[in-house]
N, CA, C and O atoms as a CHARMM CRD file, in Angstrom:
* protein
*
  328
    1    1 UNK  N    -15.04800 -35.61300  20.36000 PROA 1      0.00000
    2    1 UNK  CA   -14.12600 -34.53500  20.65400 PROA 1      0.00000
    3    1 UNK  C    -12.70400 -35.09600  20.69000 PROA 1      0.00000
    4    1 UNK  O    -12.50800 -36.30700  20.78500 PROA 1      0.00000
    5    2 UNK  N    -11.63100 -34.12700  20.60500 PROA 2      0.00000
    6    2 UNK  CA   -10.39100 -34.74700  20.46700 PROA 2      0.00000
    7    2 UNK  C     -9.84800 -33.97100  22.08400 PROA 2      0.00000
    8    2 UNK  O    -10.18500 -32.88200  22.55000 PROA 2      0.00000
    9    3 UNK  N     -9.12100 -34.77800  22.51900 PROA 3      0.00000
   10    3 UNK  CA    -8.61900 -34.73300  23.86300 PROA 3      0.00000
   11    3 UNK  C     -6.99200 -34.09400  23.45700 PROA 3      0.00000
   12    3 UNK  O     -6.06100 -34.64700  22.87100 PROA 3      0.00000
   13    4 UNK  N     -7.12700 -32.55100  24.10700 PROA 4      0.00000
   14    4 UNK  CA    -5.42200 -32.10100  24.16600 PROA 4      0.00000
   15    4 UNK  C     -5.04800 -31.47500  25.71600 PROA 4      0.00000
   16    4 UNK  O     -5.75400 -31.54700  26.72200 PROA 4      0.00000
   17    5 UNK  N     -3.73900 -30.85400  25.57800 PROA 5      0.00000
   18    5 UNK  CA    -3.13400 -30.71300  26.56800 PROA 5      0.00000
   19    5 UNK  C     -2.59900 -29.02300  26.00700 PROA 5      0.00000
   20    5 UNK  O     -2.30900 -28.61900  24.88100 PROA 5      0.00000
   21    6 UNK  N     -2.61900 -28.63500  26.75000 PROA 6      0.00000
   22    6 UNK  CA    -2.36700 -26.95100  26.93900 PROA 6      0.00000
   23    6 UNK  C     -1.59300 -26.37800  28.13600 PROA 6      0.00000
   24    6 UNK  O     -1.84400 -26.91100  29.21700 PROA 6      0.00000
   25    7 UNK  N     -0.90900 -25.61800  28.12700 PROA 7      0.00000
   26    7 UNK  CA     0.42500 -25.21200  29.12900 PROA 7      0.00000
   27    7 UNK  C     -0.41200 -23.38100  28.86200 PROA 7      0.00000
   28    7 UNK  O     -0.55900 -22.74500  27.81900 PROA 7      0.00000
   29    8 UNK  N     -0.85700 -22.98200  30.52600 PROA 8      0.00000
   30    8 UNK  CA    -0.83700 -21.66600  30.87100 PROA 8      0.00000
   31    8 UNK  C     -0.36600 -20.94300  31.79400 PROA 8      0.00000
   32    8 UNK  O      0.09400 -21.60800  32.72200 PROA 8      0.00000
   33    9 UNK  N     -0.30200 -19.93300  31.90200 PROA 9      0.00000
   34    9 UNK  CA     0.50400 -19.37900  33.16400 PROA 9      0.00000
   35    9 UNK  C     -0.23000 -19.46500  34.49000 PROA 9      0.00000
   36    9 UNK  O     -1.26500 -20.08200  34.24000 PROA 9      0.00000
   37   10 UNK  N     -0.20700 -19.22500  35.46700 PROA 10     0.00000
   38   10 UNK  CA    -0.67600 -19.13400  36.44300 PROA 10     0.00000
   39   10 UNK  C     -1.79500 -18.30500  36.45500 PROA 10     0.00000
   40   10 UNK  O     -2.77500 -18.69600  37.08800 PROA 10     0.00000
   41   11 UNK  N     -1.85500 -16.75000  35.61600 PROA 11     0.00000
   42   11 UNK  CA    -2.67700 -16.14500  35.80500 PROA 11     0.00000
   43   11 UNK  C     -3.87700 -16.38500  34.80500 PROA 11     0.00000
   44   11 UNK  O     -5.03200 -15.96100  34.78300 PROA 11     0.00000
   45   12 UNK  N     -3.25400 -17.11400  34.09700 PROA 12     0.00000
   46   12 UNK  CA    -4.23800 -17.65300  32.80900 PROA 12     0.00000
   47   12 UNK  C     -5.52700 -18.79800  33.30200 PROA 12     0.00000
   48   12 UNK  O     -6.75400 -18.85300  33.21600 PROA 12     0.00000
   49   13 UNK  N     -4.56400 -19.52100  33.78300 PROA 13     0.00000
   50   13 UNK  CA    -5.21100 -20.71100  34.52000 PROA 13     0.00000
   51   13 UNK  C     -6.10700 -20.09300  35.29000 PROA 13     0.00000
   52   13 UNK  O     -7.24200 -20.28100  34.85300 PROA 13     0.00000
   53   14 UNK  N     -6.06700 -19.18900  36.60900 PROA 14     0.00000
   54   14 UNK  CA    -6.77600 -18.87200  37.95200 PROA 14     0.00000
   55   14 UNK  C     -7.90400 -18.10300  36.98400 PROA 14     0.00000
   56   14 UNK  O     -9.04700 -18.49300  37.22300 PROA 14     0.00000
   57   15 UNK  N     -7.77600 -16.76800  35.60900 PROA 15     0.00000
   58   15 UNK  CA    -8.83400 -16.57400  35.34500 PROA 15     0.00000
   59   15 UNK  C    -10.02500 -17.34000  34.28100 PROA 15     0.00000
   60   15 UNK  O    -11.12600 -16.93900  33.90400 PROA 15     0.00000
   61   16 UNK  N     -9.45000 -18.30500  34.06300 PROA 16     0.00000
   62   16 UNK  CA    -9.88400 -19.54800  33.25100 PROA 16     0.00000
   63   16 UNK  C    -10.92500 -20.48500  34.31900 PROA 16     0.00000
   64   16 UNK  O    -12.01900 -20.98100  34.05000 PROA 16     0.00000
   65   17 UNK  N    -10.17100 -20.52400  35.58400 PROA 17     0.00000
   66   17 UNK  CA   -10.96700 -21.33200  36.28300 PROA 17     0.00000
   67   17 UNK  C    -11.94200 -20.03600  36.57000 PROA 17     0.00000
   68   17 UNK  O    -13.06900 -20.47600  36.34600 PROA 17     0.00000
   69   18 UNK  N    -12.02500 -19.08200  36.83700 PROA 18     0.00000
   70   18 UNK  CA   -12.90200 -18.11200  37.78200 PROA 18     0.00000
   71   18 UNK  C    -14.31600 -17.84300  36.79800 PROA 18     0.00000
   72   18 UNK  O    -15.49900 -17.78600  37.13500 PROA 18     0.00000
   73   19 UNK  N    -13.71600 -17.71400  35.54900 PROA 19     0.00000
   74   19 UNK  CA   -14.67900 -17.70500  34.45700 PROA 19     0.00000
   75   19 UNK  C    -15.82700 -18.72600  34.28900 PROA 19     0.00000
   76   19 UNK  O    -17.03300 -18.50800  34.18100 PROA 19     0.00000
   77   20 UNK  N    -15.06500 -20.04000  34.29600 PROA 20     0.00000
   78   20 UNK  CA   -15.67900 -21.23100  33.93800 PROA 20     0.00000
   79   20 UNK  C    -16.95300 -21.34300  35.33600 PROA 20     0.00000
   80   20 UNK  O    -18.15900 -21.41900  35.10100 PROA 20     0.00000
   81   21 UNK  N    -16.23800 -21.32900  37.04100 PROA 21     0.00000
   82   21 UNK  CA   -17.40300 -21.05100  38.09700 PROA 21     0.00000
   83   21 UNK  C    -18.23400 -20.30900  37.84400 PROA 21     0.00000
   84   21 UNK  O    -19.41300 -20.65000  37.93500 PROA 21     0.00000
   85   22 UNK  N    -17.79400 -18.81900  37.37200 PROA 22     0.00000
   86   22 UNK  CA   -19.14700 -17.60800  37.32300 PROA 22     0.00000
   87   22 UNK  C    -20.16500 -18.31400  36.51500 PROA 22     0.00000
   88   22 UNK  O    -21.35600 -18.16800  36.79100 PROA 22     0.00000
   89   23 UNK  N    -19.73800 -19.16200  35.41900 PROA 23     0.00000
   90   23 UNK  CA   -20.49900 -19.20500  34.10100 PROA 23     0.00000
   91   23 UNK  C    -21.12000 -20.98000  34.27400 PROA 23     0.00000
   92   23 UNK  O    -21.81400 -21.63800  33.49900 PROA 23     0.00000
   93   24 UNK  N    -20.68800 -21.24100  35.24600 PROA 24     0.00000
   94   24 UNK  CA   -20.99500 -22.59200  35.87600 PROA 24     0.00000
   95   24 UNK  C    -20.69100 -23.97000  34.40500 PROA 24     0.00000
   96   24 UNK  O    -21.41000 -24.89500  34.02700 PROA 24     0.00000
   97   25 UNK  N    -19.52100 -23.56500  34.00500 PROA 25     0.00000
   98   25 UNK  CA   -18.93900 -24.92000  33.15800 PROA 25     0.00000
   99   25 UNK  C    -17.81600 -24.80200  32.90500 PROA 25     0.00000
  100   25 UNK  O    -17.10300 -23.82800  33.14800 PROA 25     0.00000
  101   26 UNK  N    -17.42000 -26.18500  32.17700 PROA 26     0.00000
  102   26 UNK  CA   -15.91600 -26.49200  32.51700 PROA 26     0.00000
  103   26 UNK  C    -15.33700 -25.40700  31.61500 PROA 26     0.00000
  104   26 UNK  O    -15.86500 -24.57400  30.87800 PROA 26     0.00000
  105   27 UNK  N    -13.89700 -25.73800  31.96300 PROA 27     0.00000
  106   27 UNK  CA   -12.58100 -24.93400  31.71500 PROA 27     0.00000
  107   27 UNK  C    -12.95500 -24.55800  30.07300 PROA 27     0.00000
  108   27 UNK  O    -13.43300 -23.58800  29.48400 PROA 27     0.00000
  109   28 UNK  N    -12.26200 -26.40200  29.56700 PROA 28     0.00000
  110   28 UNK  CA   -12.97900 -26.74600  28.25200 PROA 28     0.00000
  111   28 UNK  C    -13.95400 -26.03600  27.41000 PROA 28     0.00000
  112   28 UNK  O    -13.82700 -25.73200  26.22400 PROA 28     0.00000
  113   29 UNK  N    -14.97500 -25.81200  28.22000 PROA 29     0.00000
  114   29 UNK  CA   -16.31000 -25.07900  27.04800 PROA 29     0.00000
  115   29 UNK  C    -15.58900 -23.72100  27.02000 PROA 29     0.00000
  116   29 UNK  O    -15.62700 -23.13200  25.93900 PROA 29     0.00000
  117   30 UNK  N    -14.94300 -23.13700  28.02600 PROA 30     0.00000
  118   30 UNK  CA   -14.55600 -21.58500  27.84100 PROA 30     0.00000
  119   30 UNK  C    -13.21200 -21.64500  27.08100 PROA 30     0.00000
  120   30 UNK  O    -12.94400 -20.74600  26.28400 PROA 30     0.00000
  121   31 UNK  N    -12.41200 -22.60300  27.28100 PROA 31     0.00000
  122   31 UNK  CA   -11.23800 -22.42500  25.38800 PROA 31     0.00000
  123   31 UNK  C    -11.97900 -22.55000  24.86900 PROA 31     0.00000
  124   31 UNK  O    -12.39600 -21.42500  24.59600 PROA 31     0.00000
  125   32 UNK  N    -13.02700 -23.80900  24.11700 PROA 32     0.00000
  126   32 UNK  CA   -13.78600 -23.72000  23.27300 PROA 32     0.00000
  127   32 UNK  C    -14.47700 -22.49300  22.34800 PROA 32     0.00000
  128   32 UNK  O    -14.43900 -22.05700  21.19700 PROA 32     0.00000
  129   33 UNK  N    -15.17000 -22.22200  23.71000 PROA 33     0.00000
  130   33 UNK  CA   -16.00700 -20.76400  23.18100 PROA 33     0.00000
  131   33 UNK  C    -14.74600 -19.92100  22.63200 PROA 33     0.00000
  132   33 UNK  O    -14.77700 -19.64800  21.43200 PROA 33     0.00000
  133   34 UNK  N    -13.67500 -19.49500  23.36400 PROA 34     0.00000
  134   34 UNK  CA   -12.66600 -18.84900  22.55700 PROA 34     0.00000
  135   34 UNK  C    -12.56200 -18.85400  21.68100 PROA 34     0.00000
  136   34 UNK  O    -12.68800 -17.88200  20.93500 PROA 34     0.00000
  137   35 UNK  N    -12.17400 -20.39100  21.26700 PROA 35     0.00000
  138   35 UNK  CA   -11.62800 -20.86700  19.78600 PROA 35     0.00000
  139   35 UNK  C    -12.32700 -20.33500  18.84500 PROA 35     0.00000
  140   35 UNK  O    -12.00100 -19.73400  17.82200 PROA 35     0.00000
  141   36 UNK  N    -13.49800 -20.66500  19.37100 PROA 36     0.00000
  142   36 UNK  CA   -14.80200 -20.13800  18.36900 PROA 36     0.00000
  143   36 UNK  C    -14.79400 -18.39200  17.88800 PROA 36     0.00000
  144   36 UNK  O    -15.30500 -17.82500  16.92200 PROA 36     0.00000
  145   37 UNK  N    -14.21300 -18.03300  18.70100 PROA 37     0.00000
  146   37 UNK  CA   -14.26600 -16.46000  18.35200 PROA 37     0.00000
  147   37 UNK  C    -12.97200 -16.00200  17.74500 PROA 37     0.00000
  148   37 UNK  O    -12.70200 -14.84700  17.41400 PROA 37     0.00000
  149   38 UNK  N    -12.24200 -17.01500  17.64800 PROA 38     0.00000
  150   38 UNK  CA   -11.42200 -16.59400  16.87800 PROA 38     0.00000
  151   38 UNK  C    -11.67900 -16.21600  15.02200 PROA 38     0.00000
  152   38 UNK  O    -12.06500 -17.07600  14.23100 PROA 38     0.00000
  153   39 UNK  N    -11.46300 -15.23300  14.75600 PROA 39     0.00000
  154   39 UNK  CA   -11.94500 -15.13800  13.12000 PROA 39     0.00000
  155   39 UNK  C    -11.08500 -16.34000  12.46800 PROA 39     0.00000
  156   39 UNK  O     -9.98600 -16.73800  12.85400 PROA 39     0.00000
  157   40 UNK  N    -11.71800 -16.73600  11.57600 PROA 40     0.00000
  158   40 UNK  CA   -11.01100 -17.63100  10.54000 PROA 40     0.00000
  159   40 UNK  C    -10.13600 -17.08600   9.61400 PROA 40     0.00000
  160   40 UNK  O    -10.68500 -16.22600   8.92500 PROA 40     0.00000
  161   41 UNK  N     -8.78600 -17.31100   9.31300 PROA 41     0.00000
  162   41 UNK  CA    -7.80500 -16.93500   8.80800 PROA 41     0.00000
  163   41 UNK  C     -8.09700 -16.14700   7.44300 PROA 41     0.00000
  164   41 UNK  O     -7.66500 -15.02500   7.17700 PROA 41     0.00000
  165   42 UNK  N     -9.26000 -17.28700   6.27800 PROA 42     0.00000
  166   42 UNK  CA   -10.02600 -16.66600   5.35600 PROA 42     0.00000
  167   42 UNK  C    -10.81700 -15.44400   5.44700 PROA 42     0.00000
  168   42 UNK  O    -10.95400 -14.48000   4.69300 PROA 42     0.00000
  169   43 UNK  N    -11.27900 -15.74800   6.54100 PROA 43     0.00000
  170   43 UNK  CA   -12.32200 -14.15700   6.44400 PROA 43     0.00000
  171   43 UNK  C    -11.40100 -13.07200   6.85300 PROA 43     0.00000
  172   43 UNK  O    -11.76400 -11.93800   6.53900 PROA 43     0.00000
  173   44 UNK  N     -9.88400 -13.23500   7.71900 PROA 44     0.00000
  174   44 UNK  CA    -9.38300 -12.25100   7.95100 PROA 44     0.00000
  175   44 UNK  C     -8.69900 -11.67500   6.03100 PROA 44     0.00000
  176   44 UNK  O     -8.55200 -10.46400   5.87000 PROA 44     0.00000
  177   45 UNK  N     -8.51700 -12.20500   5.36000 PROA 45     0.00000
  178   45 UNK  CA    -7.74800 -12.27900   4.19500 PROA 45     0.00000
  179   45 UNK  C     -8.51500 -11.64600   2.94000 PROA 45     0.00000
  180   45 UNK  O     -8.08100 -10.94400   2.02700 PROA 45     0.00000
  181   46 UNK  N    -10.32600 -12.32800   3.31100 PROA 46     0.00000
  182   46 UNK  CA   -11.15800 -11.70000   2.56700 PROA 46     0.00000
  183   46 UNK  C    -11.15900 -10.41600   3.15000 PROA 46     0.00000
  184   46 UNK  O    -10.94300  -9.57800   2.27400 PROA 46     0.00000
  185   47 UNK  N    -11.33000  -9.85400   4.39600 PROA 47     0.00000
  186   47 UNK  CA   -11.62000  -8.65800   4.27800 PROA 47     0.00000
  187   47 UNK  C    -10.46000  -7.49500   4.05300 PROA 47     0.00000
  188   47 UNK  O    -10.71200  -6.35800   3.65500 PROA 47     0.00000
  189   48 UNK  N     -8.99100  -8.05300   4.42100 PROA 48     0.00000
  190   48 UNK  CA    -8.25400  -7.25500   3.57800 PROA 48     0.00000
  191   48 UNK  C     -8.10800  -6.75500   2.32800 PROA 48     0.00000
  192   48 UNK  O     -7.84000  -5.62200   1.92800 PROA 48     0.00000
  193   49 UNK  N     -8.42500  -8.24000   1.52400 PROA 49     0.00000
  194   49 UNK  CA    -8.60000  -7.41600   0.10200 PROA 49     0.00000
  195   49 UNK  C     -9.14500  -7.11000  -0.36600 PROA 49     0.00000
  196   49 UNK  O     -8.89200  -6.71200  -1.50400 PROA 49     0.00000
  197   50 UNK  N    -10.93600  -7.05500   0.47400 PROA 50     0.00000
  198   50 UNK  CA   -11.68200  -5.96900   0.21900 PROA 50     0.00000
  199   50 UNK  C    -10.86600  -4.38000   0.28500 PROA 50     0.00000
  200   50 UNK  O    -10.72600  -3.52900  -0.59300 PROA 50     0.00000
  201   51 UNK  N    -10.48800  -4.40900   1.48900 PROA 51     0.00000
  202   51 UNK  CA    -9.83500  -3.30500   2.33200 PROA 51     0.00000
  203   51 UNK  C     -9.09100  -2.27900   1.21000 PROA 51     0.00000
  204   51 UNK  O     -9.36200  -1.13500   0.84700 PROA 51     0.00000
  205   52 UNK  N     -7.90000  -3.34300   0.78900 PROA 52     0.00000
  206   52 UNK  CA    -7.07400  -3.40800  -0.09300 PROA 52     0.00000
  207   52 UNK  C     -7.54600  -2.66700  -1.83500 PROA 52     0.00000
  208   52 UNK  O     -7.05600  -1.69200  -2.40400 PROA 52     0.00000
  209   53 UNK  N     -8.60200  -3.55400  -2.26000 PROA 53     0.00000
  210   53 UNK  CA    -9.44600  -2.65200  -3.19200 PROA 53     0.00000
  211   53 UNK  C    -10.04700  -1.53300  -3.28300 PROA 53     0.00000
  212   53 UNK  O    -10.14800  -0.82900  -4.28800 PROA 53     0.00000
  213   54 UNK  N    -10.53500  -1.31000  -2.04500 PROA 54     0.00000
  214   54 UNK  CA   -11.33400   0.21700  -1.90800 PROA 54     0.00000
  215   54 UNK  C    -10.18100   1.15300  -1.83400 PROA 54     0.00000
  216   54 UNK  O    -10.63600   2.21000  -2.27000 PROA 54     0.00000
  217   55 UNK  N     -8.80800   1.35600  -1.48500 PROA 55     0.00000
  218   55 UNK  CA    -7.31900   1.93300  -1.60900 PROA 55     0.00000
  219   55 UNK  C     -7.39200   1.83500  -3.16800 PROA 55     0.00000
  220   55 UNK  O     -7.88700   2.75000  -3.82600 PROA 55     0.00000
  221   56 UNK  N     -6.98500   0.92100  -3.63100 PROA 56     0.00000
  222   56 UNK  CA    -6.49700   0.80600  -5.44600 PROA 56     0.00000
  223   56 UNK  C     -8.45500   1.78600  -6.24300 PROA 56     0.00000
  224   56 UNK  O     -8.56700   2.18000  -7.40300 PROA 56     0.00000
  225   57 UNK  N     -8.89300   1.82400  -5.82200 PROA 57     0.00000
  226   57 UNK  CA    -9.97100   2.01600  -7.12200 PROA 57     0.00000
  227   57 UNK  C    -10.08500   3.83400  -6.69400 PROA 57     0.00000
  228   57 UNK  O    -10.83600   4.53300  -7.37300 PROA 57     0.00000
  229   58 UNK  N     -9.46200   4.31400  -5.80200 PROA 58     0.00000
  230   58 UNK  CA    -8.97400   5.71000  -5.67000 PROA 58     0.00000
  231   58 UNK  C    -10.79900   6.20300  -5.77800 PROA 58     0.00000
  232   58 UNK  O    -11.70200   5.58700  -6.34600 PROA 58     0.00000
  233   59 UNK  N    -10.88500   7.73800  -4.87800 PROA 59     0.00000
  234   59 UNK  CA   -11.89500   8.22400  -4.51800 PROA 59     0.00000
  235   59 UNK  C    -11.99900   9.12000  -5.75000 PROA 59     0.00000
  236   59 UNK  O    -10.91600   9.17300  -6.33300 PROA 59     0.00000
  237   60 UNK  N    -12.44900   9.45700  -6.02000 PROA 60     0.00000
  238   60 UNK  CA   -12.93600  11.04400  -6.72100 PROA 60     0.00000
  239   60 UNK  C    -14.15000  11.56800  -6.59400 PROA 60     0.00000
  240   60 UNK  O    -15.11800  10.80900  -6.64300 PROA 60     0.00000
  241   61 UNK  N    -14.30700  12.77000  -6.43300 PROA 61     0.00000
  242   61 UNK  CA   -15.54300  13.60900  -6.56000 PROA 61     0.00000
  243   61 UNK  C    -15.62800  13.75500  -7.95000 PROA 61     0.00000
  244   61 UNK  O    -14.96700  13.33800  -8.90100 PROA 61     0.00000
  245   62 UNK  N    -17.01700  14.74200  -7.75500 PROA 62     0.00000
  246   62 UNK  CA   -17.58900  15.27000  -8.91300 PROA 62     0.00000
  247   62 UNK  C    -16.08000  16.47600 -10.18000 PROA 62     0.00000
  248   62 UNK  O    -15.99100  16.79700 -11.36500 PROA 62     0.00000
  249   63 UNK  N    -15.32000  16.67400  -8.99300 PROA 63     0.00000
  250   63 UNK  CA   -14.40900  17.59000  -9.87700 PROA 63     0.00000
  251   63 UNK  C    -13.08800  17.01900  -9.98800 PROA 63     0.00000
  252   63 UNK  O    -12.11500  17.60600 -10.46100 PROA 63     0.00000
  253   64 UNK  N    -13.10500  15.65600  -9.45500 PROA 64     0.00000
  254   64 UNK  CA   -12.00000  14.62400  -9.61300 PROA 64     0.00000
  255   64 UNK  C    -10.62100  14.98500  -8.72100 PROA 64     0.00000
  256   64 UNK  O     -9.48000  14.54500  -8.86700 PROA 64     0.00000
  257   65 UNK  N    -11.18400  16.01600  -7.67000 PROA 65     0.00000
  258   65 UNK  CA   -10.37200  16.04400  -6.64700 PROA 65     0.00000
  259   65 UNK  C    -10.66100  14.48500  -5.49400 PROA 65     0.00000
  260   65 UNK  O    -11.68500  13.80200  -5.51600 PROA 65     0.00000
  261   66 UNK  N     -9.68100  14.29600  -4.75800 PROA 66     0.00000
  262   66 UNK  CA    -9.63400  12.78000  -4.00600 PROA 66     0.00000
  263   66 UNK  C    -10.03200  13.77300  -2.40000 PROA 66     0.00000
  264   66 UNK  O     -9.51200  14.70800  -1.79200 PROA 66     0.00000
  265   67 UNK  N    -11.03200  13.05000  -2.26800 PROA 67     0.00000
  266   67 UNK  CA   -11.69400  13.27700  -1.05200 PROA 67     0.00000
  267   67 UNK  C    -12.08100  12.00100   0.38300 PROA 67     0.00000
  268   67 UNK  O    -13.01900  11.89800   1.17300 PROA 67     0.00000
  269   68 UNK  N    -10.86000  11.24300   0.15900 PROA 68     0.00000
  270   68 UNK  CA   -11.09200   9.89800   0.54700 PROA 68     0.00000
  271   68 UNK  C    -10.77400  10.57800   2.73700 PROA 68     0.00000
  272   68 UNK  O    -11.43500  10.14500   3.68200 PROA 68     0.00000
  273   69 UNK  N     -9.84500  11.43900   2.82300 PROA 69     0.00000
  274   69 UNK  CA    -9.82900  11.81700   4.10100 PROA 69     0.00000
  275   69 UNK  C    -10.57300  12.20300   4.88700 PROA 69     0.00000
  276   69 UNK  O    -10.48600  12.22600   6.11500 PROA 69     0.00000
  277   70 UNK  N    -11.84000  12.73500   3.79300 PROA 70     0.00000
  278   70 UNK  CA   -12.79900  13.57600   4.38200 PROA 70     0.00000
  279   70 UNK  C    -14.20700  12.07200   4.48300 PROA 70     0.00000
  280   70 UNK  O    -15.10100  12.21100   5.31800 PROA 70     0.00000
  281   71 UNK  N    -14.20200  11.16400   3.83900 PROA 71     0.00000
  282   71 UNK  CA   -15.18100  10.72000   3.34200 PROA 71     0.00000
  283   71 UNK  C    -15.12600   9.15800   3.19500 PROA 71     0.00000
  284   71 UNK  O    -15.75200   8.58800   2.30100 PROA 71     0.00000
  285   72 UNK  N    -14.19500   8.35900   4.29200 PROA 72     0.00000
  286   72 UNK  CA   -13.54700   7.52200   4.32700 PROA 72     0.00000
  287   72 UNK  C    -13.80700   6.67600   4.63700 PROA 72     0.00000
  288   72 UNK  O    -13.21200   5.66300   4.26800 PROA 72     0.00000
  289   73 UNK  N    -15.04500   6.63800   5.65500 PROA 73     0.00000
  290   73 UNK  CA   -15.77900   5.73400   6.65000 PROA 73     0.00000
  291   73 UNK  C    -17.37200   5.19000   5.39700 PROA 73     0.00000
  292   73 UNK  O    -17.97700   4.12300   5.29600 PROA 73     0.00000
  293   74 UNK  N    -17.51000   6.38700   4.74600 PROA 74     0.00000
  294   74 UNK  CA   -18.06300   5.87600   3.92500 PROA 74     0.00000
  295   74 UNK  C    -17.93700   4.89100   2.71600 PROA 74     0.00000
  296   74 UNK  O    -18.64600   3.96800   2.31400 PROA 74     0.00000
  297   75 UNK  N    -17.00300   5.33000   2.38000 PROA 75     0.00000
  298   75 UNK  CA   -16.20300   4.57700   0.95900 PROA 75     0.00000
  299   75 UNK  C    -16.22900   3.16500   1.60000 PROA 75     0.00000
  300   75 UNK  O    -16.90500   2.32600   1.00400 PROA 75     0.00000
  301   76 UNK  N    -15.56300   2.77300   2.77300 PROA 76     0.00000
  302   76 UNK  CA   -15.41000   1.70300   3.33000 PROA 76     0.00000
  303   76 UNK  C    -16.90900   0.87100   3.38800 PROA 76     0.00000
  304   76 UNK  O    -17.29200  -0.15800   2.83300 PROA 76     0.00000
  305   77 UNK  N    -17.74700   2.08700   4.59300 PROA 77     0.00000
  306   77 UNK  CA   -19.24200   0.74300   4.16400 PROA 77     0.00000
  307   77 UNK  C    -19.50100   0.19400   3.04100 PROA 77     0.00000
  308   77 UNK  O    -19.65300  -1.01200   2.84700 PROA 77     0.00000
  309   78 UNK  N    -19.59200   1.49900   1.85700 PROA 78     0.00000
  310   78 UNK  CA   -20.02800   0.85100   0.47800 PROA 78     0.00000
  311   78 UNK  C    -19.65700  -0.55400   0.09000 PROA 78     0.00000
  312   78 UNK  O    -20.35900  -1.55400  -0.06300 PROA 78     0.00000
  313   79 UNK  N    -17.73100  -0.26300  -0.08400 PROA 79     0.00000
  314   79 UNK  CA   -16.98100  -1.37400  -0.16800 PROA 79     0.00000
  315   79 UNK  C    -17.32400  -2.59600   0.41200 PROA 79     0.00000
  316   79 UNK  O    -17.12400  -3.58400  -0.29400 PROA 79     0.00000
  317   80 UNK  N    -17.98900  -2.84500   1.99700 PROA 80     0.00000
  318   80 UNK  CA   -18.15000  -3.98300   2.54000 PROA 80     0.00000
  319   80 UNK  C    -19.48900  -4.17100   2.06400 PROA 80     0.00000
  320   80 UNK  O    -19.50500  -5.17800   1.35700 PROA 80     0.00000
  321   81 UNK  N    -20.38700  -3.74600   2.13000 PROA 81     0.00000
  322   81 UNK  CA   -21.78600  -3.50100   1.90100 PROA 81     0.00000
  323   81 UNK  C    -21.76900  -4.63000   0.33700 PROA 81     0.00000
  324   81 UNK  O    -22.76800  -5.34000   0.21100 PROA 81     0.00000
  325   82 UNK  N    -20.66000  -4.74500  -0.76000 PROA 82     0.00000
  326   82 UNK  CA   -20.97100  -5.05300  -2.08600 PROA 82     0.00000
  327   82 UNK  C    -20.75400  -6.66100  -1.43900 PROA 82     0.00000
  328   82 UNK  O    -20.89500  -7.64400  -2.16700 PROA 82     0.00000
Protein backbone atom coordinates (compact mmCIF):
# COMPACT_ATOMS: atom_id res chain seq x y z
CA UNK A 1 0.00 0.00 0.00
CA UNK A 2 1.18 3.52 -0.51
CA UNK A 3 1.08 5.70 2.64
CA UNK A 4 -0.67 9.43 2.14
CA UNK A 5 -1.79 12.29 4.02
CA UNK A 6 -5.24 13.95 3.61
CA UNK A 7 -6.54 17.35 5.17
CA UNK A 8 -10.51 17.20 6.34
CA UNK A 9 -12.71 19.34 8.03
CA UNK A 10 -13.75 18.72 11.31
CA UNK A 11 -17.01 17.40 10.33
CA UNK A 12 -15.51 15.13 7.83
CA UNK A 13 -13.09 13.72 10.16
CA UNK A 14 -15.78 13.12 13.33
CA UNK A 15 -18.09 11.30 10.56
CA UNK A 16 -15.19 9.31 9.16
CA UNK A 17 -14.23 8.28 12.56
CA UNK A 18 -18.02 7.37 13.62
CA UNK A 19 -18.35 5.29 10.46
CA UNK A 20 -15.15 3.44 10.70
CA UNK A 21 -16.40 2.40 14.90
CA UNK A 22 -20.01 1.41 13.68
CA UNK A 23 -18.33 -0.71 10.95
CA UNK A 24 -15.49 -1.73 13.36
CA UNK A 25 -12.33 -0.66 10.93
CA UNK A 26 -9.97 1.79 10.30
CA UNK A 27 -10.49 5.25 8.91
CA UNK A 28 -8.32 3.97 5.89
CA UNK A 29 -10.57 0.98 4.73
CA UNK A 30 -13.59 3.59 4.69
CA UNK A 31 -11.57 6.25 2.13
CA UNK A 32 -10.65 3.20 0.54
CA UNK A 33 -14.02 1.74 0.12
CA UNK A 34 -14.91 5.31 -1.16
CA UNK A 35 -12.29 5.46 -3.60
CA UNK A 36 -13.57 2.37 -4.82
CA UNK A 37 -16.95 3.74 -5.56
CA UNK A 38 -15.87 6.24 -7.25
CA UNK A 39 -16.81 5.55 -11.15
CA UNK A 40 -13.80 5.51 -13.30
CA UNK A 41 -13.39 8.52 -15.43
CA UNK A 42 -13.67 5.97 -18.64
CA UNK A 43 -16.81 4.49 -17.82
CA UNK A 44 -18.13 7.97 -16.98
CA UNK A 45 -17.11 9.02 -20.81
CA UNK A 46 -18.27 5.64 -22.18
CA UNK A 47 -21.56 6.14 -21.02
CA UNK A 48 -21.94 9.61 -22.29
CA UNK A 49 -21.34 8.76 -25.62
CA UNK A 50 -23.51 6.14 -25.47
CA UNK A 51 -25.92 8.83 -24.08
CA UNK A 52 -24.75 11.13 -26.70
CA UNK A 53 -25.59 8.59 -29.64
CA UNK A 54 -29.01 7.62 -28.73
CA UNK A 55 -29.68 11.92 -29.14
CA UNK A 56 -27.80 11.92 -32.76
CA UNK A 57 -29.57 8.62 -34.29
CA UNK A 58 -33.08 10.64 -33.64
CA UNK A 59 -36.39 8.57 -32.70
CA UNK A 60 -39.01 7.92 -35.27
CA UNK A 61 -42.14 6.02 -35.33
CA UNK A 62 -43.88 4.11 -37.74
CA UNK A 63 -45.15 7.58 -39.42
CA UNK A 64 -41.75 9.25 -38.85
CA UNK A 65 -43.15 11.55 -36.36
CA UNK A 66 -40.25 11.88 -33.25
CA UNK A 67 -41.70 10.42 -30.25
CA UNK A 68 -38.57 10.44 -28.13
CA UNK A 69 -40.63 12.59 -25.13
CA UNK A 70 -43.11 10.18 -24.89
CA UNK A 71 -40.82 7.08 -25.15
CA UNK A 72 -37.50 8.05 -23.76
CA UNK A 73 -36.72 5.81 -20.94
CA UNK A 74 -37.01 3.26 -23.41
CA UNK A 75 -34.84 4.34 -26.25
CA UNK A 76 -32.26 4.76 -23.48
CA UNK A 77 -32.44 0.97 -22.12
CA UNK A 78 -32.17 -0.28 -25.67
CA UNK A 79 -29.18 2.05 -26.18
CA UNK A 80 -27.40 0.70 -22.94
CA UNK A 81 -28.68 -2.78 -23.30
CA UNK A 82 -26.38 -2.91 -27.00
Amino acid sequence: MIRTQIQLTEGQAAKLKRIAAERGVSMAEIIREAVERIPASDDRSQRMARALEVGRRGFRDRDSATDVSVRHDDYLADAYAE
